[in-house]
N, CA and C atoms as a LAMMPS dump frame, in Angstrom:
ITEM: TIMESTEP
0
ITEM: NUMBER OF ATOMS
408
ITEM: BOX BOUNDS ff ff ff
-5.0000000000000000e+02 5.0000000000000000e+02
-5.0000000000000000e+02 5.0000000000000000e+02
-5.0000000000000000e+02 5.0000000000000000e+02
ITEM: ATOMS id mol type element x y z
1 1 1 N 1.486 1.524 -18.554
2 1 2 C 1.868 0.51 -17.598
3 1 3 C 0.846 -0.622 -17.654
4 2 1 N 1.025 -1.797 -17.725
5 2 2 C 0.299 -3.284 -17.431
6 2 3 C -0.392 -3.207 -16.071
7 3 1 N -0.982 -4.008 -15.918
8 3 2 C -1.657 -4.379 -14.535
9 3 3 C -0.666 -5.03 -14.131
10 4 1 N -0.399 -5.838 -14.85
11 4 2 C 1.354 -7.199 -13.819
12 4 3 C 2.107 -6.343 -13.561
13 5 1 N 2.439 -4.556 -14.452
14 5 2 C 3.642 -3.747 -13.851
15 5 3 C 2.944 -3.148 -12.765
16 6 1 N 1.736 -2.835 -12.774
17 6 2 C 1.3 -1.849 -11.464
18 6 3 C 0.882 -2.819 -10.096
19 7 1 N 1.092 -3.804 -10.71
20 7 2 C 0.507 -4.543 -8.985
21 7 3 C 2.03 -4.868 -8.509
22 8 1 N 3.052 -5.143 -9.418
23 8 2 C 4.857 -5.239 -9.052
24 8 3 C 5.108 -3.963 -8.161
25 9 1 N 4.36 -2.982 -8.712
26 9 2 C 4.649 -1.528 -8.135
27 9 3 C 4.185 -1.179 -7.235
28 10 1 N 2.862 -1.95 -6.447
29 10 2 C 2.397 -1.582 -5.171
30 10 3 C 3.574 -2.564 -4.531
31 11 1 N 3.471 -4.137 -4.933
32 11 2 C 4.263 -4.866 -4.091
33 11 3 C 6.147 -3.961 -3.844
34 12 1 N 6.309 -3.551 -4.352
35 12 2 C 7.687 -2.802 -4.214
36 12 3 C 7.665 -1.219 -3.499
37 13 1 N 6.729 -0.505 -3.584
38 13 2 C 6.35 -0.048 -2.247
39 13 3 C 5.907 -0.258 -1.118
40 14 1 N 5.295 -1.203 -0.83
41 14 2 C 4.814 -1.77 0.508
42 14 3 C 6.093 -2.375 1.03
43 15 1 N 7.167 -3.45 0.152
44 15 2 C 8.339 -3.782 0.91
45 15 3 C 9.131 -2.971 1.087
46 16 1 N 9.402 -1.614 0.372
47 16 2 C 10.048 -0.44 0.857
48 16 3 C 9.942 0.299 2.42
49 17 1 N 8.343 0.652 2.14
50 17 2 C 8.089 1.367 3.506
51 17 3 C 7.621 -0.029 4.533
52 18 1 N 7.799 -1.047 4.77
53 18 2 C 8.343 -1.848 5.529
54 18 3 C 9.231 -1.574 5.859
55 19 1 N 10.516 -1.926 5.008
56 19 2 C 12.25 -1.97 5.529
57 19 3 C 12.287 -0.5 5.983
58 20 1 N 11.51 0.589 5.325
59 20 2 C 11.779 1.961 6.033
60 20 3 C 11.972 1.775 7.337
61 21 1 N 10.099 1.406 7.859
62 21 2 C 9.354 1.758 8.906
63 21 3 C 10.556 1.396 10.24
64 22 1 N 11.348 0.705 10.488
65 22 2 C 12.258 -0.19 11.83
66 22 3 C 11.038 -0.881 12.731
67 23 1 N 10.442 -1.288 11.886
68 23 2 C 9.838 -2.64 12.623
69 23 3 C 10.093 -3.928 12.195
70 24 1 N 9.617 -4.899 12.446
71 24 2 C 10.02 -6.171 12.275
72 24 3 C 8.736 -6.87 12.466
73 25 1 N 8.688 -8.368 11.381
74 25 2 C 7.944 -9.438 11.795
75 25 3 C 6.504 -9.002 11.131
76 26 1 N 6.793 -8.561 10.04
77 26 2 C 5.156 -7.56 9.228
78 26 3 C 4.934 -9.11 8.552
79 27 1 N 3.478 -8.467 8.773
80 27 2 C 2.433 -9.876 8.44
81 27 3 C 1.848 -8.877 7.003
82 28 1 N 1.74 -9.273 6.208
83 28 2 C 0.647 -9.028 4.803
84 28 3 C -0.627 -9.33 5.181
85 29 1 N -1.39 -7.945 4.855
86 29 2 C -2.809 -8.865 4.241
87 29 3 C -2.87 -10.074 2.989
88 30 1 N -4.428 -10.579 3.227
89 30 2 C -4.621 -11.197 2.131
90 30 3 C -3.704 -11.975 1.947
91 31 1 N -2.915 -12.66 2.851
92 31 2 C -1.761 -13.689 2.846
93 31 3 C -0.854 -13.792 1.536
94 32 1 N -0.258 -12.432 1.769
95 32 2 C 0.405 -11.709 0.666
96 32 3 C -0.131 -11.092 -0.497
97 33 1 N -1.033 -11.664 -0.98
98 33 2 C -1.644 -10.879 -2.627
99 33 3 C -2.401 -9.945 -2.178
100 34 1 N -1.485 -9.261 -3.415
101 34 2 C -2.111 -7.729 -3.809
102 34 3 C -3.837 -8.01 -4.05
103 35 1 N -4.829 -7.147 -3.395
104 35 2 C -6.274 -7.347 -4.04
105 35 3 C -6.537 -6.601 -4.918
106 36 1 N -6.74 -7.32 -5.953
107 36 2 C -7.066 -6.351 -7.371
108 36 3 C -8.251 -5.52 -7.232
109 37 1 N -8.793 -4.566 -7.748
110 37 2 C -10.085 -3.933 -7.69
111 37 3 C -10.539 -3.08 -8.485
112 38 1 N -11.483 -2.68 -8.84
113 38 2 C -11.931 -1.894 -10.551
114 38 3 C -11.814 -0.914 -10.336
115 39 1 N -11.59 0.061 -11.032
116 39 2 C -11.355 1.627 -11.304
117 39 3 C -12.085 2.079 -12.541
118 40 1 N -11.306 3.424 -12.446
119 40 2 C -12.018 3.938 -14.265
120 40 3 C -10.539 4.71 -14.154
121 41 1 N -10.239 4.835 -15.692
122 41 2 C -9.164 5.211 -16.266
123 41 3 C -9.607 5.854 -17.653
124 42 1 N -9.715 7.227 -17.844
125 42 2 C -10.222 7.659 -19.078
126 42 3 C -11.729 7.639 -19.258
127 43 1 N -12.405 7.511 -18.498
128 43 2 C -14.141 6.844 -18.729
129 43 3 C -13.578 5.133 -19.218
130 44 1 N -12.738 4.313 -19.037
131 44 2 C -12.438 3.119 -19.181
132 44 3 C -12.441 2.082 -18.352
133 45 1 N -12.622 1.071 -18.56
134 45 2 C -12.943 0.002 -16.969
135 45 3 C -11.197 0.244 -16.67
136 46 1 N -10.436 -0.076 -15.125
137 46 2 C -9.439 -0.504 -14.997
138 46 3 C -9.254 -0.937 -13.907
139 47 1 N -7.879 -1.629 -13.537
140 47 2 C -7.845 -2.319 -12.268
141 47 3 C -6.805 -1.756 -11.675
142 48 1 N -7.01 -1.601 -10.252
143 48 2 C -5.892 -1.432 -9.247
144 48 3 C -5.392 -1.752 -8.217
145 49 1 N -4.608 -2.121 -7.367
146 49 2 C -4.145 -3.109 -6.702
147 49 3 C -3.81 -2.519 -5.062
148 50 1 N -4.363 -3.402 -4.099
149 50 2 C -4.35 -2.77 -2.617
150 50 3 C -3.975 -3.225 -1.979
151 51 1 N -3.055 -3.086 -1.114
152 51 2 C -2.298 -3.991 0.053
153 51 3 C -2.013 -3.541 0.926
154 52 1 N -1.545 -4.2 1.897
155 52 2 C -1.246 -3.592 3.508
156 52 3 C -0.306 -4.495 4.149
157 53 1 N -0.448 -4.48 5.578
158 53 2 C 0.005 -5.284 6.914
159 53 3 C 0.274 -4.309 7.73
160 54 1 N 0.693 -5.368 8.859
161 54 2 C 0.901 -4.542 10.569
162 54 3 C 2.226 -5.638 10.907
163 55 1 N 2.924 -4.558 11.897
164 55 2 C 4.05 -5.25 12.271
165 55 3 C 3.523 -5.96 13.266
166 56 1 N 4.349 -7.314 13.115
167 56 2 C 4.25 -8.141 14.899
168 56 3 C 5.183 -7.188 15.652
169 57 1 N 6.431 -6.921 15.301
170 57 2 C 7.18 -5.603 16.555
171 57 3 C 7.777 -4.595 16.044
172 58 1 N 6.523 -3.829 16.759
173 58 2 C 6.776 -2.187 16.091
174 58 3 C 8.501 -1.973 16.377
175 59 1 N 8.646 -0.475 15.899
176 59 2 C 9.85 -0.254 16.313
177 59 3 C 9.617 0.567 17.694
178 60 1 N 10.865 1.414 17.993
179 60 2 C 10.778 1.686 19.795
180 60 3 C 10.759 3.516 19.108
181 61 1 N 10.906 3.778 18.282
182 61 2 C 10.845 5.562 17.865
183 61 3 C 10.152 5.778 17.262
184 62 1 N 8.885 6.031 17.64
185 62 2 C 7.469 5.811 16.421
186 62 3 C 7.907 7.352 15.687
187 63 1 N 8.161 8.28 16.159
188 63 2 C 8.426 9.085 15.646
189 63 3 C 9.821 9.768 14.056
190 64 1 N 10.72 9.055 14.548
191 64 2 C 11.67 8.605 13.843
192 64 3 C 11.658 7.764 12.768
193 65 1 N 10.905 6.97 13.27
194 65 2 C 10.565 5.65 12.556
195 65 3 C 9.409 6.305 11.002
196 66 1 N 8.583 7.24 11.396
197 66 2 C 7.538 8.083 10.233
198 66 3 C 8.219 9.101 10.025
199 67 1 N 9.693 9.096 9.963
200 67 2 C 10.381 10.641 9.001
201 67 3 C 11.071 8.971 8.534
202 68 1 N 11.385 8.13 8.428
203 68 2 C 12.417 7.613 8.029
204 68 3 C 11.425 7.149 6.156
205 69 1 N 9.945 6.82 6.923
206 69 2 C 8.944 6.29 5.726
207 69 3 C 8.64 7.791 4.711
208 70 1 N 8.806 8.756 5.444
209 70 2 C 8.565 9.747 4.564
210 70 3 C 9.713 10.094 3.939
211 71 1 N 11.182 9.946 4.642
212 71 2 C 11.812 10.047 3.341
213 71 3 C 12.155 9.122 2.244
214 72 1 N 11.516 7.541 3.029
215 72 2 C 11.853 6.883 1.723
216 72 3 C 10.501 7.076 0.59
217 73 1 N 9.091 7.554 0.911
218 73 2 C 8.191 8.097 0.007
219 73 3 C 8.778 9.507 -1.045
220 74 1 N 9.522 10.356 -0.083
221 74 2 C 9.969 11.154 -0.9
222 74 3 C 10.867 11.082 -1.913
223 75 1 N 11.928 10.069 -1.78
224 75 2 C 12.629 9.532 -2.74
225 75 3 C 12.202 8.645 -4.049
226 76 1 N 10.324 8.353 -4.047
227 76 2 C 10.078 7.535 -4.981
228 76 3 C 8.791 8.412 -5.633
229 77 1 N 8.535 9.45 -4.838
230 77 2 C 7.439 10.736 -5.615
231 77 3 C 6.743 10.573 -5.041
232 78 1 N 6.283 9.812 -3.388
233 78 2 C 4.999 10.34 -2.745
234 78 3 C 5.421 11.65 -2.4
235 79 1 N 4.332 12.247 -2.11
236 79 2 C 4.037 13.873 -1.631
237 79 3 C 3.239 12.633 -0.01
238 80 1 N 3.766 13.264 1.184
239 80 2 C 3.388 13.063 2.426
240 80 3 C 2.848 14.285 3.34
241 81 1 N 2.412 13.96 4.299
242 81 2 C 1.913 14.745 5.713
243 81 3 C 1.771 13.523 6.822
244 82 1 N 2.126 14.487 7.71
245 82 2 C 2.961 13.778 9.289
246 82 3 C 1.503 14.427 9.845
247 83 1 N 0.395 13.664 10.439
248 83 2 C -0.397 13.667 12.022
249 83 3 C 0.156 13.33 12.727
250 84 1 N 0.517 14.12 13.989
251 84 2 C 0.779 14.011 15.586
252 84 3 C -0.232 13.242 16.529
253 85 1 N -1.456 13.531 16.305
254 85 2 C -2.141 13.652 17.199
255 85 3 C -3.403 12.686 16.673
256 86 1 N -4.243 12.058 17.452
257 86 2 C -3.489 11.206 18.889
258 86 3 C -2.156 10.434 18.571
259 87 1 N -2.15 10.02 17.518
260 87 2 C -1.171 9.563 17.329
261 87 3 C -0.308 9.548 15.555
262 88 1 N 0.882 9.024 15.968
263 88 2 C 1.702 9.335 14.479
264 88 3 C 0.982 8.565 13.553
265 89 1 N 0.396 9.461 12.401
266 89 2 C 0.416 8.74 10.924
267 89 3 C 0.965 9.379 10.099
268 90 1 N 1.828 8.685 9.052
269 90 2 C 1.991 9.604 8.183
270 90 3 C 1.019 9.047 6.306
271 91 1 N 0.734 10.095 6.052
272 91 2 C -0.628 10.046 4.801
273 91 3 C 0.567 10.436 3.563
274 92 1 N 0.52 9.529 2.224
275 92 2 C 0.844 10.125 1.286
276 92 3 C 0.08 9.604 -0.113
277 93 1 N 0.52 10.823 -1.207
278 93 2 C -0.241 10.53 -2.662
279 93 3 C 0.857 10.986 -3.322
280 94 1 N 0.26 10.183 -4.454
281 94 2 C 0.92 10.686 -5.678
282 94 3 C 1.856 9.773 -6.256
283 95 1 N 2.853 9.72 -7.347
284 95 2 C 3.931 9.169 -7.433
285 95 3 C 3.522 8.076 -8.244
286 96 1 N 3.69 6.46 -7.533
287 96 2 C 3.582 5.038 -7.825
288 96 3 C 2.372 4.829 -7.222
289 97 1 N 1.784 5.84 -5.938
290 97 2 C 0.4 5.294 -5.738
291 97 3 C -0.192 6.596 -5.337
292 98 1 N -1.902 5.667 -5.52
293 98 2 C -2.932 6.881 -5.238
294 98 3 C -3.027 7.126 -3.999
295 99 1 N -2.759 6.496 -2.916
296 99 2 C -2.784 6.661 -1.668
297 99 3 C -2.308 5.517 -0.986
298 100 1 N -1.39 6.127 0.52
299 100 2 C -0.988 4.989 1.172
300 100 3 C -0.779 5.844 2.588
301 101 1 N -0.947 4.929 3.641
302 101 2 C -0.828 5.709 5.526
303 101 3 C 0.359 4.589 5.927
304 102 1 N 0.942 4.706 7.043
305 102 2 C 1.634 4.135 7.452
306 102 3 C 1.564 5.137 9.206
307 103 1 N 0.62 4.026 9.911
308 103 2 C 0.204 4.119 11.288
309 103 3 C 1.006 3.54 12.192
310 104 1 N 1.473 4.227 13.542
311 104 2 C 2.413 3.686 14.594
312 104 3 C 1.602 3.291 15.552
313 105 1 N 0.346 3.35 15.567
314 105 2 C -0.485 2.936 16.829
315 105 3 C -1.723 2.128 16.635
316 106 1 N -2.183 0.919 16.832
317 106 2 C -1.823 0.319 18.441
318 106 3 C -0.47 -0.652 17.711
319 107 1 N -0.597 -0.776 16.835
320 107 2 C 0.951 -1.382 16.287
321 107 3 C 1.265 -0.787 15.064
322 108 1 N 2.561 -0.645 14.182
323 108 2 C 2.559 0.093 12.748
324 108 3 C 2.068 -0.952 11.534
325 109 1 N 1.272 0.039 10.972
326 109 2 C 0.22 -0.859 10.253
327 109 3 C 0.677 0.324 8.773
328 110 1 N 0.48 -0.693 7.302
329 110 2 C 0.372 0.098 6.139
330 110 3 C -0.775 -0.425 5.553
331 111 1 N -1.195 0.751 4.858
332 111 2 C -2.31 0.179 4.099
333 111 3 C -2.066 1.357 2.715
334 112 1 N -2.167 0.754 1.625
335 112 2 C -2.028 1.458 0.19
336 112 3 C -3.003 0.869 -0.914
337 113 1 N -3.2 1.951 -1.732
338 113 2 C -3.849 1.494 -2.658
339 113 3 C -3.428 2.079 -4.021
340 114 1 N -2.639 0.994 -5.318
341 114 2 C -1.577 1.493 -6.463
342 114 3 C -2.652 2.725 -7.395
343 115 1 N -1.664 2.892 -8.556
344 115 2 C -2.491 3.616 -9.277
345 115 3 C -3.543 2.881 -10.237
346 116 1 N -4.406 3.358 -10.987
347 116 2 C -5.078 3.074 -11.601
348 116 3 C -4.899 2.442 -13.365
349 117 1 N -4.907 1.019 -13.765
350 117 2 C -4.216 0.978 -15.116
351 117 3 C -5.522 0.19 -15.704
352 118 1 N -5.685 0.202 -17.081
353 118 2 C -6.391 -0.554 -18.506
354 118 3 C -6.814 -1.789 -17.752
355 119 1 N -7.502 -2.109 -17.749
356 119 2 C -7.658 -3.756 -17.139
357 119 3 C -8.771 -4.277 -16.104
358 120 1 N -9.161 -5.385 -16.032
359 120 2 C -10.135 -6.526 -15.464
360 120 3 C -9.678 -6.564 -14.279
361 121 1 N -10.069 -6.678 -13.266
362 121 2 C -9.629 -6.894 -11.664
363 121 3 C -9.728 -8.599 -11.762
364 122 1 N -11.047 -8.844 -12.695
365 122 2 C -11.711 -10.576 -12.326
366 122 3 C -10.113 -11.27 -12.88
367 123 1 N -9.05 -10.325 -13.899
368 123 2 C -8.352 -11.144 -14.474
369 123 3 C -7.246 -11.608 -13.374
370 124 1 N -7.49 -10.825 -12.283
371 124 2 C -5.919 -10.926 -11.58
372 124 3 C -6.587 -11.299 -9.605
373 125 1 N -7.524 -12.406 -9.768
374 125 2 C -8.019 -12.965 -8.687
375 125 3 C -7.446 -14.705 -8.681
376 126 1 N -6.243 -15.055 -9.34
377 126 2 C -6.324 -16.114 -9.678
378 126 3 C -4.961 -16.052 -7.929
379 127 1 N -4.47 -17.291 -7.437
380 127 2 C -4.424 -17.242 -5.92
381 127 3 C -4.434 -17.012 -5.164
382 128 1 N -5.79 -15.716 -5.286
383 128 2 C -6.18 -15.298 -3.466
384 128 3 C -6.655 -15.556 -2.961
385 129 1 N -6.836 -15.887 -1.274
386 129 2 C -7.403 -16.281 -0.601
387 129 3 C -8.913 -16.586 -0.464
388 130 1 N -9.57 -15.235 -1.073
389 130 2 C -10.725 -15.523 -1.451
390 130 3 C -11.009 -15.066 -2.917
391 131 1 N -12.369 -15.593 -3.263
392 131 2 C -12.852 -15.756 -4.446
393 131 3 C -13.217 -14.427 -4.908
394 132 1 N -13.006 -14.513 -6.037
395 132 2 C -13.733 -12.892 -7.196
396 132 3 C -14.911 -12.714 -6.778
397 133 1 N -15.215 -11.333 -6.773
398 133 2 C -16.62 -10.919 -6.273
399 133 3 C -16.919 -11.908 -8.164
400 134 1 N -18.053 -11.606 -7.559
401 134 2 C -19.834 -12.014 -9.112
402 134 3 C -19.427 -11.151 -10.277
403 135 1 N -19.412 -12.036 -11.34
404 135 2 C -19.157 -10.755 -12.252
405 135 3 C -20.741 -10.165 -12.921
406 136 1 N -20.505 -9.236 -12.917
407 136 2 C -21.711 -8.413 -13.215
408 136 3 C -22.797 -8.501 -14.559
C-alpha cells in the first residue's frame, strides 16, 4: 500500500464511523488533514496517518449509537471492545487501522491512528495547518 492509499484509508474510516456514530455537525481535527507521522515498518522508516474530531451534536442513544460504530468496524476488520463505565467508549484494532476509540462523553469524539506504510511523514506535510516538525 502507498502512503496516498493509507492516508485515503484513514480518511474513509473516520467518515464511516462518523455517518455510523448518529451524530451530526463533526468538526475534524487539524482542519481536516490527516497528520502524517513516522513509524518503522520492517526495521524501515515509515509513515502513518492520524485523525480525529468531536461532534457539535452528539446523538440522543449513546449507547446504540457505539453498537451501531462497532458494527460498522466489524464490517471493515476492526476487532472492537465496548467500556461502560464511566462512560461509553468503544476501542478497536486491527483491519485498516492500528487503533481507533470512538467516545460518547462529554461529546462523541474519534480519534484513530492508520496503519503503518514505506514512507517520509516530512513528504506528506504539504497543507497542514501547521508546519513539519525539524528534520533530523
Amino acid at each position: 500500500m502507498t502512503p496516498e492509499q493509507a492516508r485515503d484509508q484513514t480518511m474513509s474510516v473516520l467518515d464511516g464511523t462518523m455517518a455510523a456514530s448518529g451524530a451530526t455537525g463533526w468538526v475534524r481535527d487539524a482542519q481536516g488533514e490527516p497528520i502524517p507521522q513516522d513509524c518503522q515498518i520492517d526495521d524501515r522508516p515509515g509513515v502513518t496517518f492520524g485523525h480525529g474530531g468531536y461532534a457539535g451534536t452528539p446523538g440522543t442513544d449513546p449507547a446504540a449509537d457505539a453498537q451501531r460504530v462497532v458494527d460498522y468496524w466489524t464490517s471493515i476488520g476492526i476487532d472492537s471492545r465496548v467500556v461502560t463505565d464511566p462512560v461509553i467508549v468503544v476501542f478497536g484494532s486491527g483491519g485498516p487501522v492500528k487503533a481507533i476509540s470512538f467516545a460518547t462523553s462529554p461529546t462523541y469524539a474519534i480519534s484513530l491512528g492508520g496503519i503503518c506504510v514505506p514512507g517520509n511523514p516530512l513528504d506528506y506535510y504539504g497543507g497542514l495547518p501547521t508546519p513539519p516538525p525539524p528534520a533530523p
